[in-house]
N, C-alpha and C positions, 0 to 999 in steps of 0.2 A: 473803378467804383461801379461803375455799367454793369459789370459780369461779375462780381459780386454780388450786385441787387438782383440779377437775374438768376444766379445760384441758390440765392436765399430762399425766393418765391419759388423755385422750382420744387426747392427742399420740404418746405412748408407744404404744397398742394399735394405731393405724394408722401406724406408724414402720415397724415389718417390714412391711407390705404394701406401704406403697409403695418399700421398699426392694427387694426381688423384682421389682414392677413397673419400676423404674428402670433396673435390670440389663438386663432383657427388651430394654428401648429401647435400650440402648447398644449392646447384642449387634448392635441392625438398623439402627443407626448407618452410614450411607457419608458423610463427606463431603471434603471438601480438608483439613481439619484431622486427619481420621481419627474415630474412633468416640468414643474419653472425651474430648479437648482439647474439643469444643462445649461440653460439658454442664460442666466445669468455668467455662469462661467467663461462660455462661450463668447457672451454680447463683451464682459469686460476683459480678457484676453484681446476680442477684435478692436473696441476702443480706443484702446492705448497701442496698438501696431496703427492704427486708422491718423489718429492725432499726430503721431511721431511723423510720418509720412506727409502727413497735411502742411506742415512747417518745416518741411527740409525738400522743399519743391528741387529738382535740379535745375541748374543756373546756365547749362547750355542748350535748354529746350526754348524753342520759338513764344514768343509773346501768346498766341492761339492756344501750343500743346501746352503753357503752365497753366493756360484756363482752364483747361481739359484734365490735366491733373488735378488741379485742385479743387474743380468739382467734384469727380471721381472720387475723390479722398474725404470730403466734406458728406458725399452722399453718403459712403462707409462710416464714417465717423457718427456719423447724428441719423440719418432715415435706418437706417438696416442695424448698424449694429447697437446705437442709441436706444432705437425702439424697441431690439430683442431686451435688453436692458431693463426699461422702464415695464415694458409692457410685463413681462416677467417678473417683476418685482414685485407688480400690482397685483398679478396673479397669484402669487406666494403668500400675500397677506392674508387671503383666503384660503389658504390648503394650508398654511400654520395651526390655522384654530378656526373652531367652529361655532366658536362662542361668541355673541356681539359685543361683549363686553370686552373682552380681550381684544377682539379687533378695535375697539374704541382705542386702547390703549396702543395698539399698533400705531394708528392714525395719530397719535401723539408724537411716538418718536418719528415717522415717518414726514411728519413735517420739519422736525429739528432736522432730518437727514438732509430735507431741502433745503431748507435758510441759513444751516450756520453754514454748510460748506461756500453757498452763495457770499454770506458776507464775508467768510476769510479770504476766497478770491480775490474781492472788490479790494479787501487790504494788504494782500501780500504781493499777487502779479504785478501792482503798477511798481511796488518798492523795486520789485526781482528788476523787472525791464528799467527803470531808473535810475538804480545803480549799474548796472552792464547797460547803458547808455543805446539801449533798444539793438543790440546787434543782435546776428545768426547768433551768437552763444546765449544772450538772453533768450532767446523762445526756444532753445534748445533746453536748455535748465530747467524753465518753466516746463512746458509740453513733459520732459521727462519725468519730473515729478509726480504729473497727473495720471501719465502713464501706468508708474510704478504702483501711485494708490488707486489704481482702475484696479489694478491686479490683485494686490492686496484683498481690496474691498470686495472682490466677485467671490475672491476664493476663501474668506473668512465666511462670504453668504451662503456657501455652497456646505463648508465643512462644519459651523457651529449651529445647522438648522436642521429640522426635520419638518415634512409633508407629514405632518401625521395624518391629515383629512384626507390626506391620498392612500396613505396607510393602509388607513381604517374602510377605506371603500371600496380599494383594489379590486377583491374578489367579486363585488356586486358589479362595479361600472366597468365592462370588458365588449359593453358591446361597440362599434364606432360606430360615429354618425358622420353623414355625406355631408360632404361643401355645403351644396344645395341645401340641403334639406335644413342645417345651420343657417344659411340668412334668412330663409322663409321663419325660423321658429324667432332670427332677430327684429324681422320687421312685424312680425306679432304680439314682439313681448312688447308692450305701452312703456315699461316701468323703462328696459333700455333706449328707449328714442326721448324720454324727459329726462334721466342722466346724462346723455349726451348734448341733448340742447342745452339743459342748464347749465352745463360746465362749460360748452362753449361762449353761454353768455355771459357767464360771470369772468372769465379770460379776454372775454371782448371787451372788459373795463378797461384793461391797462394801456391804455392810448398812454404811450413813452412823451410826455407833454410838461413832466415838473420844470424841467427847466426853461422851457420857455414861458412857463408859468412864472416862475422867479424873475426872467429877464426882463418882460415885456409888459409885467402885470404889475408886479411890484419894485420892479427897476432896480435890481439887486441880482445877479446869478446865486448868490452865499447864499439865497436862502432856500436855494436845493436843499439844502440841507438838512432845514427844520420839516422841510415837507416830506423827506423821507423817513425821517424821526420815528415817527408814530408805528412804521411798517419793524423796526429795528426793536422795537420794544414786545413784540409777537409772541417773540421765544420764551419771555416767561410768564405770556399769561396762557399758552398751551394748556398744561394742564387743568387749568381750572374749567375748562368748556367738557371735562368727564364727566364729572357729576351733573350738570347740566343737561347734557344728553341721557343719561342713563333716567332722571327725573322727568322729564318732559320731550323724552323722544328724539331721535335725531332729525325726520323732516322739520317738525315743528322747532327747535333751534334754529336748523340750517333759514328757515325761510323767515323766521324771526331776524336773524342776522342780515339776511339780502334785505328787509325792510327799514332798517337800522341803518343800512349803509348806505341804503336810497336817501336816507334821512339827512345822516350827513354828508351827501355830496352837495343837495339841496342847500341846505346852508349855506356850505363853499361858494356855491353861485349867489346866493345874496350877501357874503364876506367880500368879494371882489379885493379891493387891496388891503383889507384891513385883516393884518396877520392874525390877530388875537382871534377873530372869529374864523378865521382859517382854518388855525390848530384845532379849534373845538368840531368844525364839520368832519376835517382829515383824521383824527386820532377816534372820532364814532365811528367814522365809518371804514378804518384801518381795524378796530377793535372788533365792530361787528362781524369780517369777515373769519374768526378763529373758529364760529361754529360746522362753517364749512370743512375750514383747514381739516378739522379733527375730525368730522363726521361721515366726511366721502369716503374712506376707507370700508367701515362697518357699514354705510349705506349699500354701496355698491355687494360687501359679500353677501346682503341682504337679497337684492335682487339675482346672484348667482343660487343662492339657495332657492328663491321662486322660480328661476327657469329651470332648476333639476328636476323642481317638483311637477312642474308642467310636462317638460318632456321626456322625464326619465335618465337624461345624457347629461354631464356636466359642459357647461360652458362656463368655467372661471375663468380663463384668458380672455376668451373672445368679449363676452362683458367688459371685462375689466380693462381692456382695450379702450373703453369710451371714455374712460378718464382722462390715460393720456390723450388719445386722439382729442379730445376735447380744449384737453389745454394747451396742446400744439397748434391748433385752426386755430382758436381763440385768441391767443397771443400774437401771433402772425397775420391773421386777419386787423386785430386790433391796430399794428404798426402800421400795416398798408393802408386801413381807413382815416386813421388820424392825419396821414400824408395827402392821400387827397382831398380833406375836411378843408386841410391847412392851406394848400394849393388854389381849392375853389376859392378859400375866402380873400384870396390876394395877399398873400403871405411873401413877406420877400426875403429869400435867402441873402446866407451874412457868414462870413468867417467867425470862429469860435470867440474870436477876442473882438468882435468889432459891434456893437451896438447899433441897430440902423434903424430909423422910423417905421414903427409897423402902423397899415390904415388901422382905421378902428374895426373895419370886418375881419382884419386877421386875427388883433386884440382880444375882442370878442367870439370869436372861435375856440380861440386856446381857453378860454375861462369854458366855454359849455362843451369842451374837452375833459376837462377836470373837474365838473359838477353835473350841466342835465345829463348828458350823454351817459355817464356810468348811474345817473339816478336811474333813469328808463333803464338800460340793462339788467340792474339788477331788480326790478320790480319784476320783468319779462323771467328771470331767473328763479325769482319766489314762487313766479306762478308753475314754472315747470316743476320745482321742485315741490309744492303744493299737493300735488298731483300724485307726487309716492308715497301713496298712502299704505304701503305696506304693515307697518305699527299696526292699523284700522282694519287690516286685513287678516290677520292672527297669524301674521308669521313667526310668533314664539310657538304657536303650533304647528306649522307648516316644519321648521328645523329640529322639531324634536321629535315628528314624524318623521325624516330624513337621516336622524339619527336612530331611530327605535329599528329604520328598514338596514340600517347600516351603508348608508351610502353618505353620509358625512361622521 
């Protein structure tokens, strides 16, 4: 479990670098397919060779060299070929269409591609490994499956799309632009370093804490349950946050919603064990966060269109990098802060099935785990996102100049 936890955290600390790095590449991307379709083909090909590998460790190598392999194979599977993956996917949204309105709609299915595949996970691998009673053939079945629709999935991405925004600009955008001269125009653009922080902060809610929330607070584990509820319900209120955005802007949702969520986590923390008023802080402020969901897409190709316009070069990847990298640090950061929250406050570890006295400082940690803690986050999150005020800035002209010049 040692070299596990140290695999993890390794993977996490070099996830945003090579997500920045990934972007850079896709930026200097020419080829027949266009800039992100390579690297998507490519990332899910490597994937599914990475995974298959990851769970068919060989079983006459020393206790050491399986660490060493399945680090190796973890680092391929999720840093390198994960992130050519994600980051390229990000980038694609933006060289689809040039339109915010369509990318709003991106940002809709692009969230269904996130959550439902998450929830059929959650419900098919435990039945898979359940039935085949956890053996090598169990993660062989499973693993190959994901394999196969790694494969599928890249290569349906690669042959049912078109770069048209690549297309359409080809001939104008031929000049490259250097490494160098690329992080200098990143650390100037204001609008990419409050994308980044915000998405980092709003990732830094998810302290993994329900269930000790269930166990310890309300003396029940079953009621994981109802506290993920609210998250499960997402999927069909997606589309209603279109119209929404298209009416009153996408900052102005997005930060609406982090205020909403601050709201109800707040609650949560004056609910303490009383379920009823639980669900009502959990399910505001699970609901609040759909403006996000749906609007980071369109947000972010907002900001790649103000950095063309500024320097002339496109950086759709390299931007678009901060999403994920953002929700990589965030999420990962968020596990390892909640751990030592939990730790300082005299938290005493227990076997999954054994119930133990936790003090009241541990008790109390786990509740402002699960209300102030992502309260402040997400107010720190509104303010970042506050701050892109692009809408205020006439980027309907900014992109219709970008298009008049033919560079989107």
């Amino acid at each position: 479990m040692g070299a596990v936890a140290v695999i993890l955290m390794v993977t996490k600390i070099t996830d945003g670098v090579t997500d920045i790095i990934m972007g850079m590449i896709i930026d200097r991307t020419h080829t027949r397919l266009g800039k992100a379709r390579p690297w998507i083909l490519a990332g899910g090909i490597g994937i599914a060779i990475s995974i298959m590998l990851l769970f068919h460790c060989p079983g006459n190598l020393s206790n050491g060299a399986k660490i060493i392999f399945c680090a190796g194979c973890y680092f391929l599977a999720n840093p390198f070929f994960g992130t050519m993956t994600s980051v390229a996917c990000g980038a694609m949204n933006n060289l689809l269409t040039a339109d915010s309105k369509h990318r709003g709609v991106l940002g809709v299915f692009s969230a269904y591609g996130s959550l439902v595949p998450v929830m059929l996970i959650g419900l098919v691998v435990p039945k898979i490994l359940a039935v085949m009673g956890e053996s090598q053939g169990a993660y062989t079945t499973a693993t190959l499956i994901f394999a196969v629709m790694a494969v599928i999935a890249s290569t349906i991405g690669v042959l049912c799309t078109r770069e048209t925004v690549t297309e359409h600009s080809a001939a104008k955008l031929t000049q490259k632009q250097p490494v160098l001269e690329s992080l200098k125009a990143l650390v100037k653009n204001k609008y990419f370093i409050y994308l980044a922080l915000g998405t980092i902060l709003y990732n830094l809610t998810a302290a993994p804490v329900a269930n000790y929330y269930a166990k310890y607070v309300f003396h029940d584990v079953g009621v994981a349950t109802y506290i993920n509820l609210p998250n499960m319900f997402l999927i069909f209120l997606l589309p209603m946050a279109l119209p929404m955005i298209n009416k009153f802007g996408k900052r102005n949702c997005i930060v609406f919603g982090m205020l909403m969520a601050a709201l109800g986590h707040t609650i949560i923390f004056f609910a303490n064990a009383n379920l009823a008023a639980f669900m009502v802080g959990k399910t505001i402020g699970s609901f609040a966060a759909i403006p996000f969901t749906v609007a980071l897409i369109p947000l972010t190709g907002e900001i790649c269109d103000y950095a063309l316009h500024k320097t002339g070069k496109p950086m759709d990847g390299t931007i678009s990098s901060a999403a994920t990298m953002g929700g990589k640090i965030g999420i990962g950061l968020a596990a390892g802060l909640s751990g030592v929250m939990l730790a300082f406050s005299g938290y005493i570890s227990s076997e999954a099935d054994v119930v133990v006295g936790q003090p009241d400082s541990a008790v109390f940690m786990i509740r402002i785990l699960l209300s102030v803690y992502p309260a402040v986050l997400y107010l720190l999150a509104a303010l970042c996102f506050f701050k892109i005020d692009l809408e205020q800035k006439g980027i309907a002209d900014i992109q219709k100049e970008l298009k008049e010049k033919g560079l989107r």
